[in-house]
N, CA, C and O atoms as a GROMACS GRO file, in nm:
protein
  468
    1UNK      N    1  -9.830   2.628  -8.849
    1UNK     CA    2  -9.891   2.716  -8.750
    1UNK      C    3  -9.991   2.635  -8.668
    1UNK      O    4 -10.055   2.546  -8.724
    2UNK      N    5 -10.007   2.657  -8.560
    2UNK     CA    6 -10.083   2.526  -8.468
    2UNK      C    7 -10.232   2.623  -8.470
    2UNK      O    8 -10.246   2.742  -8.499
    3UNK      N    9 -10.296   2.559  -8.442
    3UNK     CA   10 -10.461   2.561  -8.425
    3UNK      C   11 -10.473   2.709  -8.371
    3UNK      O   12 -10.498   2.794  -8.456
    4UNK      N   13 -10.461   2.740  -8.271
    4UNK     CA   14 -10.510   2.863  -8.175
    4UNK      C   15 -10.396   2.975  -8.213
    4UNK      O   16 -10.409   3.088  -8.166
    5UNK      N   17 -10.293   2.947  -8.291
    5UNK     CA   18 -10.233   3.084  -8.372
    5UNK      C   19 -10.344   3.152  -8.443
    5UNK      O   20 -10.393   3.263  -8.423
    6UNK      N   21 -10.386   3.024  -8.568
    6UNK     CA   22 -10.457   3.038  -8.662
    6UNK      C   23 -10.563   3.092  -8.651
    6UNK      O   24 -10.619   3.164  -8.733
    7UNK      N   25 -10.607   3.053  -8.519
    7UNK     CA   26 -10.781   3.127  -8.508
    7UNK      C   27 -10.704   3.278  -8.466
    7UNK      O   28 -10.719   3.365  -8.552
    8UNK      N   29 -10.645   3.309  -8.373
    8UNK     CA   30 -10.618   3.422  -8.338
    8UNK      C   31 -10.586   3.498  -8.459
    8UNK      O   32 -10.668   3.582  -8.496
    9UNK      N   33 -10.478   3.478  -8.528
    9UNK     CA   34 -10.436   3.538  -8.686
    9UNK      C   35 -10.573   3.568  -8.712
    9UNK      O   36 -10.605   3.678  -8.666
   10UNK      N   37 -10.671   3.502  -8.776
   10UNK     CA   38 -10.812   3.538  -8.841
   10UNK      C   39 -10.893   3.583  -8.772
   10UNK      O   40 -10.973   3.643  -8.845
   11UNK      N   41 -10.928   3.592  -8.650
   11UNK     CA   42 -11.028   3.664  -8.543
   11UNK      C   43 -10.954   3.782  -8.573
   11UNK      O   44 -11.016   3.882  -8.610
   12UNK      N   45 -10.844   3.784  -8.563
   12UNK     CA   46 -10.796   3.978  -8.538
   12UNK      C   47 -10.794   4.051  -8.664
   12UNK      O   48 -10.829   4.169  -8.665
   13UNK      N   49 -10.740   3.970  -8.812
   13UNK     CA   50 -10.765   4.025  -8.900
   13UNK      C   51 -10.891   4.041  -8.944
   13UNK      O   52 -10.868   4.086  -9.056
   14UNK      N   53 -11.003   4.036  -8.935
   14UNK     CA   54 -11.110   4.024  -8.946
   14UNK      C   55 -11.219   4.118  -8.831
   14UNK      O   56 -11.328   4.175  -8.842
   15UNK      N   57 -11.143   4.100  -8.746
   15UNK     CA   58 -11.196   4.210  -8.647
   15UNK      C   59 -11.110   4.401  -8.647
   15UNK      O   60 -11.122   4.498  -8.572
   16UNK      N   61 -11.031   4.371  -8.771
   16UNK     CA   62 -10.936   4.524  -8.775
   16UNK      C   63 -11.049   4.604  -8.872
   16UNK      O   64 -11.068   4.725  -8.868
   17UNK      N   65 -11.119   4.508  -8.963
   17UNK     CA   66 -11.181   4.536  -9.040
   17UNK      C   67 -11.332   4.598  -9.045
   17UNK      O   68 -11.401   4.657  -9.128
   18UNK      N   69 -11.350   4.543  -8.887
   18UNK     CA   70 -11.480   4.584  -8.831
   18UNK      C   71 -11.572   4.488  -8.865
   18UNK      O   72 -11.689   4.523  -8.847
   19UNK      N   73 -11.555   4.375  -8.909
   19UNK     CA   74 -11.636   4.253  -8.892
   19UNK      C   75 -11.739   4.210  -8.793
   19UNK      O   76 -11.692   4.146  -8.700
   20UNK      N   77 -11.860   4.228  -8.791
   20UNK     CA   78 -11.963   4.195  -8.694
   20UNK      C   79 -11.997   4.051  -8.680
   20UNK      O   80 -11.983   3.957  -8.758
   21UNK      N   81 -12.058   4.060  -8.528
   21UNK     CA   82 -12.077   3.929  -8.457
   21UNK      C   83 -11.966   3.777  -8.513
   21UNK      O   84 -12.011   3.687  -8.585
   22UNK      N   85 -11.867   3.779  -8.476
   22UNK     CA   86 -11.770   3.704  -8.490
   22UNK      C   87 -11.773   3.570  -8.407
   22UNK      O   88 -11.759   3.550  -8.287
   23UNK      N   89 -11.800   3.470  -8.532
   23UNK     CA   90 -11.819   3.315  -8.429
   23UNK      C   91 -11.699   3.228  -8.490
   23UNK      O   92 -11.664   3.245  -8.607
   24UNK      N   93 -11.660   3.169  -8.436
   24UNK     CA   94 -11.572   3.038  -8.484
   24UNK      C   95 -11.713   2.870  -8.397
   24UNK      O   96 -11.785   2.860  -8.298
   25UNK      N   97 -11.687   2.807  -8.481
   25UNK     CA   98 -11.764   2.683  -8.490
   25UNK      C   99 -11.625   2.552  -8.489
   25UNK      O  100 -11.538   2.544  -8.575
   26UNK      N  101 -11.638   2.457  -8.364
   26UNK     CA  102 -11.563   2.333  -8.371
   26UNK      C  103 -11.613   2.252  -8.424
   26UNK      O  104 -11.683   2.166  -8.370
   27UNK      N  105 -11.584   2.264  -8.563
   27UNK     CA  106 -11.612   2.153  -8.683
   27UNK      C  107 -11.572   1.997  -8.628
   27UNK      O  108 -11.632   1.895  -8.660
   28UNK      N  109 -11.473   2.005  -8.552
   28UNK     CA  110 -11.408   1.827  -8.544
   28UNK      C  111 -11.480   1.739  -8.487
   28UNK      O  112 -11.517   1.754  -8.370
   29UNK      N  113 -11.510   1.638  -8.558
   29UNK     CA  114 -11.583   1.511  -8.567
   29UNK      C  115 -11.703   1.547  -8.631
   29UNK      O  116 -11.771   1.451  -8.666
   30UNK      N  117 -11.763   1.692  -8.666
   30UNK     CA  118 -11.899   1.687  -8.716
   30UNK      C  119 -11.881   1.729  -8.892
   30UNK      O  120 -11.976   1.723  -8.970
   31UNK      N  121 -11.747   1.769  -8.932
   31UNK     CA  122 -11.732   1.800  -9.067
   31UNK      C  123 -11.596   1.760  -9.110
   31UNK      O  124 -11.484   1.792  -9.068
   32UNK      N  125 -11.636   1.680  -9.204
   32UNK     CA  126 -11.476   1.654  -9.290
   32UNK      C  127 -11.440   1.750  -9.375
   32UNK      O  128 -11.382   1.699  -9.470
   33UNK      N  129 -11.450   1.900  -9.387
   33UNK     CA  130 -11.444   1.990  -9.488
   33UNK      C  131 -11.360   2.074  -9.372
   33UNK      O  132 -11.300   2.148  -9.450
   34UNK      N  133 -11.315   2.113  -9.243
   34UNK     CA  134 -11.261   2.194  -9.186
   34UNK      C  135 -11.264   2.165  -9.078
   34UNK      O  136 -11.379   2.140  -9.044
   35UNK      N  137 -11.188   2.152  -8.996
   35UNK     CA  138 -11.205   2.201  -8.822
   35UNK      C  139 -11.247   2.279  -8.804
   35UNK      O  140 -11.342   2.236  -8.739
   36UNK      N  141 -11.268   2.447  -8.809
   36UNK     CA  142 -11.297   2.541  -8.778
   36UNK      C  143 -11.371   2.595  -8.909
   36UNK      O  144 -11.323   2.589  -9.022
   37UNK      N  145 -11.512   2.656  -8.869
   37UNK     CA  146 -11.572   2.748  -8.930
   37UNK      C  147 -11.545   2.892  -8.878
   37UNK      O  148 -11.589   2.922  -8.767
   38UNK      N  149 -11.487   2.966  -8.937
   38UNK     CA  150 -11.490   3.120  -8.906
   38UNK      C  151 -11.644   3.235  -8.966
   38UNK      O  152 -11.649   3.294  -9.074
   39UNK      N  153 -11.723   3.235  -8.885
   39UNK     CA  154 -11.860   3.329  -8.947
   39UNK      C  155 -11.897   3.426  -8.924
   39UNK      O  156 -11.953   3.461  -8.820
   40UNK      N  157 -11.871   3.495  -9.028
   40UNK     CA  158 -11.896   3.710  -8.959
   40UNK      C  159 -11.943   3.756  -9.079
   40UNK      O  160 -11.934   3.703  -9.190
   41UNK      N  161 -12.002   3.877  -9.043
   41UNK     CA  162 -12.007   3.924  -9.143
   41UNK      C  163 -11.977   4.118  -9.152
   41UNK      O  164 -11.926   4.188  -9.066
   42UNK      N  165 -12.041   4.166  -9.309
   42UNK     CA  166 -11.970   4.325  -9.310
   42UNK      C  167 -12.149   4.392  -9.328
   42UNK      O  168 -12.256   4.333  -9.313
   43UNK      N  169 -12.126   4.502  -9.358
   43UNK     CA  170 -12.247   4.594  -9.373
   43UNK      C  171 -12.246   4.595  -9.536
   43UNK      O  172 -12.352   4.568  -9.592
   44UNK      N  173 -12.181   4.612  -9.582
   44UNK     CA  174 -12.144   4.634  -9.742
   44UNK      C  175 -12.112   4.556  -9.832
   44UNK      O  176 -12.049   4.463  -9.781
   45UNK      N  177 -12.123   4.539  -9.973
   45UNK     CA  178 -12.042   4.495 -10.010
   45UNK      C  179 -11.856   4.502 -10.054
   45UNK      O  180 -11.784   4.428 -10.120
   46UNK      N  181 -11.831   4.644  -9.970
   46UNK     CA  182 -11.696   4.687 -10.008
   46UNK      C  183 -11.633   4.622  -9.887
   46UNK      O  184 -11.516   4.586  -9.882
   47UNK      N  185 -11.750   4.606  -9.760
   47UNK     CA  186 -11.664   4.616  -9.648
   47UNK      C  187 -11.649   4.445  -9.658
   47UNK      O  188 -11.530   4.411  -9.666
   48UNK      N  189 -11.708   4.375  -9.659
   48UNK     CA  190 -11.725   4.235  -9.716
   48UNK      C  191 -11.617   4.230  -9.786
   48UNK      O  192 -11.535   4.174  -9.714
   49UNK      N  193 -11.561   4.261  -9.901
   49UNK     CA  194 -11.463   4.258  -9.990
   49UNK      C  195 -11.313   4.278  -9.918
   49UNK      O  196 -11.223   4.200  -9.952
   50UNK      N  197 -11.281   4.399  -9.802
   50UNK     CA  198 -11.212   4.448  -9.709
   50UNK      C  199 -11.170   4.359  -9.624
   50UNK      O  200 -11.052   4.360  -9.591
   51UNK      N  201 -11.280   4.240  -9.559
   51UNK     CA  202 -11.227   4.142  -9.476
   51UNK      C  203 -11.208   4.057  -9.528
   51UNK      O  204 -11.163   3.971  -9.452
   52UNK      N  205 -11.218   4.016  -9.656
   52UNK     CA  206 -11.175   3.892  -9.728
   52UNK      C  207 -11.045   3.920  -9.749
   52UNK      O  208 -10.960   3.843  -9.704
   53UNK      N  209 -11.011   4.024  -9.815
   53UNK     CA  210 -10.898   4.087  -9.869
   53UNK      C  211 -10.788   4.104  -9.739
   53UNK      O  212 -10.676   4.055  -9.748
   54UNK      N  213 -10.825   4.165  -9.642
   54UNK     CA  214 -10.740   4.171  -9.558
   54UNK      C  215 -10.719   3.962  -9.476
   54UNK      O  216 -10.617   3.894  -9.481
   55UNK      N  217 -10.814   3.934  -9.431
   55UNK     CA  218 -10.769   3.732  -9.441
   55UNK      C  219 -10.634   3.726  -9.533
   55UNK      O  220 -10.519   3.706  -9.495
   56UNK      N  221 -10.678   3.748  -9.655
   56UNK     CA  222 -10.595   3.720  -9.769
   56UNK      C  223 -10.444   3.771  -9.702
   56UNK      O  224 -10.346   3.703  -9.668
   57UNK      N  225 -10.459   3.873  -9.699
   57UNK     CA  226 -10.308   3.936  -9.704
   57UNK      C  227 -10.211   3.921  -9.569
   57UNK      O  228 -10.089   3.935  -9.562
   58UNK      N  229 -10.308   3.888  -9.462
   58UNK     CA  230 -10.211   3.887  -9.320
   58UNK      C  231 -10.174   3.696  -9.382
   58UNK      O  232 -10.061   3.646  -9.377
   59UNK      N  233 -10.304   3.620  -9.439
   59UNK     CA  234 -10.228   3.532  -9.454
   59UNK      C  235 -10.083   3.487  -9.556
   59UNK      O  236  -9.997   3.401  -9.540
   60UNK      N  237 -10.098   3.560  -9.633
   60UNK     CA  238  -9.968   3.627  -9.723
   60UNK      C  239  -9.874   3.656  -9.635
   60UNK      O  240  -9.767   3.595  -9.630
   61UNK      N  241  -9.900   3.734  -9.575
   61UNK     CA  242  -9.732   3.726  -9.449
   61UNK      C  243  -9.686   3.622  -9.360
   61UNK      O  244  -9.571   3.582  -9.342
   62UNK      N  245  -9.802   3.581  -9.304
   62UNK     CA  246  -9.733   3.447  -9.227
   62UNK      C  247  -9.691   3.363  -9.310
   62UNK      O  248  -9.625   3.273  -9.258
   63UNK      N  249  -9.707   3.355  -9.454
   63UNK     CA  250  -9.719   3.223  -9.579
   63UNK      C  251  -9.782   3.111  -9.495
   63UNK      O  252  -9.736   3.028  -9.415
   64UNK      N  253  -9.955   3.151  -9.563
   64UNK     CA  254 -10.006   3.031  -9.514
   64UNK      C  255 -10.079   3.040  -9.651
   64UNK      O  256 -10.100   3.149  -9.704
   65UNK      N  257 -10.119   2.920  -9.710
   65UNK     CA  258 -10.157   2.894  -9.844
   65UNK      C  259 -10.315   2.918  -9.838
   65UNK      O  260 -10.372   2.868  -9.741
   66UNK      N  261 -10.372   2.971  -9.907
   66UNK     CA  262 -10.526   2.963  -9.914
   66UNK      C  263 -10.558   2.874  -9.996
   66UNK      O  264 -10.516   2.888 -10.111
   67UNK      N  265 -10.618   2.788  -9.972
   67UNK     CA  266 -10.656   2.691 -10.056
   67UNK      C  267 -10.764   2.729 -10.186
   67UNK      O  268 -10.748   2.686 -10.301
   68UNK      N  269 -10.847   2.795 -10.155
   68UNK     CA  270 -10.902   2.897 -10.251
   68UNK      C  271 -11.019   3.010 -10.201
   68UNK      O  272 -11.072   3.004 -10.090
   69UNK      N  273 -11.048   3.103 -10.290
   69UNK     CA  274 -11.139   3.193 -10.235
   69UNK      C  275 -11.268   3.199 -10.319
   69UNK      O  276 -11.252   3.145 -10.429
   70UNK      N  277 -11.344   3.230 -10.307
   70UNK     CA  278 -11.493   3.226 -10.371
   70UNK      C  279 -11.576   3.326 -10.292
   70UNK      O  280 -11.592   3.361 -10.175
   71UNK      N  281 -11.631   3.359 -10.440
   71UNK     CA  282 -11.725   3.494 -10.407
   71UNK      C  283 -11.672   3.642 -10.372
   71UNK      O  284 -11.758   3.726 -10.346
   72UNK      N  285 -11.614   3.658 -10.372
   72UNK     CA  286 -11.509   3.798 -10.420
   72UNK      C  287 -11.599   3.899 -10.460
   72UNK      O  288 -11.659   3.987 -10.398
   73UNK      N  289 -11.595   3.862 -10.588
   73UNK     CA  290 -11.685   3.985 -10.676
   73UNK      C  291 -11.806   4.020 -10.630
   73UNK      O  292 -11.827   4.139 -10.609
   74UNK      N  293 -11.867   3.964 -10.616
   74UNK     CA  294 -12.027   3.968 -10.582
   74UNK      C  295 -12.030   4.020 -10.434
   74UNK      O  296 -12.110   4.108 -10.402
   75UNK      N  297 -11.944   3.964 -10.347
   75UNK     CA  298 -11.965   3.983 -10.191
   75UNK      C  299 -12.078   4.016 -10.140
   75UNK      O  300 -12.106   4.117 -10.076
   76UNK      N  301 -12.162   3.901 -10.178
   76UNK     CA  302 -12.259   3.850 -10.078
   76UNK      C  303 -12.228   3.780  -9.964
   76UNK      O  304 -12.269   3.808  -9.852
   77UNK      N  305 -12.118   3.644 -10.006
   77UNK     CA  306 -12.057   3.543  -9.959
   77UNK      C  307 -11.955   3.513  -9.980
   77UNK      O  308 -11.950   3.479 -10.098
   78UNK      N  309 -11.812   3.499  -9.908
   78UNK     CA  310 -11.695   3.487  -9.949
   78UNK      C  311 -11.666   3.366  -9.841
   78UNK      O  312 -11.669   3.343  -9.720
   79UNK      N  313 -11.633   3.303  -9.972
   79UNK     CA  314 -11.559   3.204  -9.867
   79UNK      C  315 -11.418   3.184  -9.900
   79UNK      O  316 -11.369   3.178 -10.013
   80UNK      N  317 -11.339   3.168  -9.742
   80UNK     CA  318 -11.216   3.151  -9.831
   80UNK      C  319 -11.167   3.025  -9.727
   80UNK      O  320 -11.189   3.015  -9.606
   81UNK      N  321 -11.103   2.945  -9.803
   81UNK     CA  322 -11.067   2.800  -9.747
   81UNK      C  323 -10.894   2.804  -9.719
   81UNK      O  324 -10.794   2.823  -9.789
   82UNK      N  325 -10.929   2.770  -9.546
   82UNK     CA  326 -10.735   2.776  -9.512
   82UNK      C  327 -10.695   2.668  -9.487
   82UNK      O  328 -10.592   2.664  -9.420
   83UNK      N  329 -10.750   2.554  -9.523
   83UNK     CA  330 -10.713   2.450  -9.473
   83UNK      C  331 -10.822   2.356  -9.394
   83UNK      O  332 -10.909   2.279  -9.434
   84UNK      N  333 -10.770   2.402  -9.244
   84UNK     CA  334 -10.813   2.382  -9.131
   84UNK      C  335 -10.924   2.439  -9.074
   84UNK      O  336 -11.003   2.410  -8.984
   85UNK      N  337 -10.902   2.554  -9.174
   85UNK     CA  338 -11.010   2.658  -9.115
   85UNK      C  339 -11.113   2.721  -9.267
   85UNK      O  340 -11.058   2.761  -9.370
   86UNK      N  341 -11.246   2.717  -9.252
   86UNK     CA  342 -11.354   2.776  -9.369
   86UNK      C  343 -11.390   2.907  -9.318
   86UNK      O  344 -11.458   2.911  -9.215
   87UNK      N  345 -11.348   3.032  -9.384
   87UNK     CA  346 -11.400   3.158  -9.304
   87UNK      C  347 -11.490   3.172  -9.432
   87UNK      O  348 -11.474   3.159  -9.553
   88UNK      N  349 -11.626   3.218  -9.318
   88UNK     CA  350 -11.749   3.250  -9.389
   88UNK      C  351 -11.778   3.398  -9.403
   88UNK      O  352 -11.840   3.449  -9.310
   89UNK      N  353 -11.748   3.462  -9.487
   89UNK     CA  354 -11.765   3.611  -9.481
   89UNK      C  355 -11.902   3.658  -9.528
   89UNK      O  356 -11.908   3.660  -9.651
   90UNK      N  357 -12.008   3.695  -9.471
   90UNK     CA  358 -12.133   3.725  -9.565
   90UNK      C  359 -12.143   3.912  -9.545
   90UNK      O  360 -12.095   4.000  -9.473
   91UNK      N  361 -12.247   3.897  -9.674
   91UNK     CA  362 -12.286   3.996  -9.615
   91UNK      C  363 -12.399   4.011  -9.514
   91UNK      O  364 -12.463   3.907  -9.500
   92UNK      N  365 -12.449   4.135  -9.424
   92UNK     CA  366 -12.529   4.089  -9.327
   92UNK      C  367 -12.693   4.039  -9.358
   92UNK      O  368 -12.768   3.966  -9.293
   93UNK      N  369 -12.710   4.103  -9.466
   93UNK     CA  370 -12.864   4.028  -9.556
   93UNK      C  371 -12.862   3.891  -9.546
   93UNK      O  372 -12.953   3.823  -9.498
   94UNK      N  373 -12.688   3.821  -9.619
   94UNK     CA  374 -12.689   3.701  -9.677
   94UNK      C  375 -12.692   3.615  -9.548
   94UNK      O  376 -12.729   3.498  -9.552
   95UNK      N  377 -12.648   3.683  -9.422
   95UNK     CA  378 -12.610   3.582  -9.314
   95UNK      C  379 -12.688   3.556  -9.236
   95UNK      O  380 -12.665   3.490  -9.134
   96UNK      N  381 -12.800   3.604  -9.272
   96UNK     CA  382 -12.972   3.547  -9.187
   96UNK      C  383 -13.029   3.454  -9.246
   96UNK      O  384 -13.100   3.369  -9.193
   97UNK      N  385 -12.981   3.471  -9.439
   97UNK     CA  386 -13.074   3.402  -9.504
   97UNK      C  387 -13.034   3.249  -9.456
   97UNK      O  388 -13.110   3.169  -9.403
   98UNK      N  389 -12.882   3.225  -9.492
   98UNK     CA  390 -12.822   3.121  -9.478
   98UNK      C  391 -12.820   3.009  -9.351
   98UNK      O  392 -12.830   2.887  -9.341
   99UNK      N  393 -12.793   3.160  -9.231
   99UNK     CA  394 -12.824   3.050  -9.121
   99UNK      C  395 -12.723   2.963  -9.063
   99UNK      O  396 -12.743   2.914  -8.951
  100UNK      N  397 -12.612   2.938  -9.129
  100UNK     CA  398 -12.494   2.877  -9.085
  100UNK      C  399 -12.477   2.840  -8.911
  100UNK      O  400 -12.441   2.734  -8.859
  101UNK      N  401 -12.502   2.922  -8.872
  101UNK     CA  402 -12.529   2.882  -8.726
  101UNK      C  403 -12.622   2.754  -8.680
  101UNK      O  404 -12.590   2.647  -8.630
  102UNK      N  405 -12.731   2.802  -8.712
  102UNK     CA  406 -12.857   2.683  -8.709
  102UNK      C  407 -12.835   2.578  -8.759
  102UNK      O  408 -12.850   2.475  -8.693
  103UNK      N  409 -12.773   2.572  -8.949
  103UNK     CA  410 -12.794   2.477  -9.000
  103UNK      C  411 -12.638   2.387  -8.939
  103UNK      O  412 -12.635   2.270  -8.978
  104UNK      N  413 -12.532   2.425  -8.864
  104UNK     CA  414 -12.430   2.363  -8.796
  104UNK      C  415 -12.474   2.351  -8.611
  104UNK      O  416 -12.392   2.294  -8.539
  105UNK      N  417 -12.587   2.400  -8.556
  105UNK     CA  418 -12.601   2.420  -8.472
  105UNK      C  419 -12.518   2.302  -8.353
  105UNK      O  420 -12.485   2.333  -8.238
  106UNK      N  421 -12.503   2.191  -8.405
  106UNK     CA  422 -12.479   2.092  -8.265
  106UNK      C  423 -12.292   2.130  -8.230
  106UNK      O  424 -12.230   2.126  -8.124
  107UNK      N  425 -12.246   2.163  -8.366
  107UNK     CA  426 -12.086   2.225  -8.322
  107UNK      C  427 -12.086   2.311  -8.218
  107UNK      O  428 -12.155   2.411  -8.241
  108UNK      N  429 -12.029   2.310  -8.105
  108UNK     CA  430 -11.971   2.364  -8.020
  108UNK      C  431 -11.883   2.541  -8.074
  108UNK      O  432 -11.799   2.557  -8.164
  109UNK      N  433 -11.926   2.617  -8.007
  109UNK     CA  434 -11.817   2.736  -8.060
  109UNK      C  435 -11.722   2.794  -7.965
  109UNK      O  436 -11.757   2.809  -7.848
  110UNK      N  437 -11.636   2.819  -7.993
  110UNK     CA  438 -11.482   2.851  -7.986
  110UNK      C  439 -11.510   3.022  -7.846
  110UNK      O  440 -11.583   3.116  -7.878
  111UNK      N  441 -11.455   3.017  -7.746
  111UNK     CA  442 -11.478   3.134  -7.673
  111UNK      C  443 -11.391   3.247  -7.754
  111UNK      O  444 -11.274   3.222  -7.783
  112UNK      N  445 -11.441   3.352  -7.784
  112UNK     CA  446 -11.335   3.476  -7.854
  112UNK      C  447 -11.270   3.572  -7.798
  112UNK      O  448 -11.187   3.637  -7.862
  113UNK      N  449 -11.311   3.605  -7.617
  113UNK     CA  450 -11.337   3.689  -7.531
  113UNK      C  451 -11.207   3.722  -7.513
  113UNK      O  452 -11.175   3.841  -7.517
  114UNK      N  453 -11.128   3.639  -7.495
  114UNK     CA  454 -10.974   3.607  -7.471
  114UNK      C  455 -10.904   3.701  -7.590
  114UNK      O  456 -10.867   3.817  -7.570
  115UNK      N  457 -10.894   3.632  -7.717
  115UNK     CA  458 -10.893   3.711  -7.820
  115UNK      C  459 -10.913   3.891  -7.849
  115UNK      O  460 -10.834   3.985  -7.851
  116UNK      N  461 -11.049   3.877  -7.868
  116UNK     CA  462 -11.086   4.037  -7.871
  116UNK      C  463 -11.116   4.096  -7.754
  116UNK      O  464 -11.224   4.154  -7.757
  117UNK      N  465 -11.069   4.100  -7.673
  117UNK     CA  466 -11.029   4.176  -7.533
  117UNK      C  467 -10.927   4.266  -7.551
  117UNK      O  468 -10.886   4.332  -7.456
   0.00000   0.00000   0.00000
């Protein structure tokens, strides 16, 4: 699946779910752990659980392998690793504390407008 499927696939599943403030981050050249950071987050911990779960399953249909998921249960923080792409699922408490934005700040981010239009 080429690059801009992939973000699209995960921007929309993630946005069916009602996922707030939705960023993608151009990891390339500044992280050897992903090209793309995906960072949103839910109100809940169910709804948190809902967009991980749904990631999971649209990626189940295209068969795209998750490399693994973390933080599930707890859904504070879910991360689930696609490869190419690190989607950061927080919850919205956890996603101020953390900061992910700031602490990646010099990455460039991805326009979504196109996308969720």
């Amino acid at each position: 699946m080429k690059e801009q499927e992939l973000i699209e696939l995960v921007v929309k599943a993630v946005d069916d779910k009602r996922a707030e403030n939705i960023m993608i981050l151009d990891m390339k050249g500044i992280s050897l752990v992903a090209d793309y950071f995906l960072i949103c987050h839910g109100n809940s911990e169910k709804q948190v659980q809902a967009i991980a779960k749904e990631i999971k399953d649209v990626a189940a249909e295209k068969e795209i392998y998750i490399k693994r998921m973390e933080g599930y249960d707890q859904a504070r923080w879910v991360l689930v690793d696609m490869g190419d792409m690190v989607v950061h699922v927080f919850h919205r408490d956890e996603r101020s504390y953390y900061n992910l934005e700031k602490l990646w700040g010099d990455a460039p981010t991805v326009d979504l407008n196109t996308i969720l239009s």
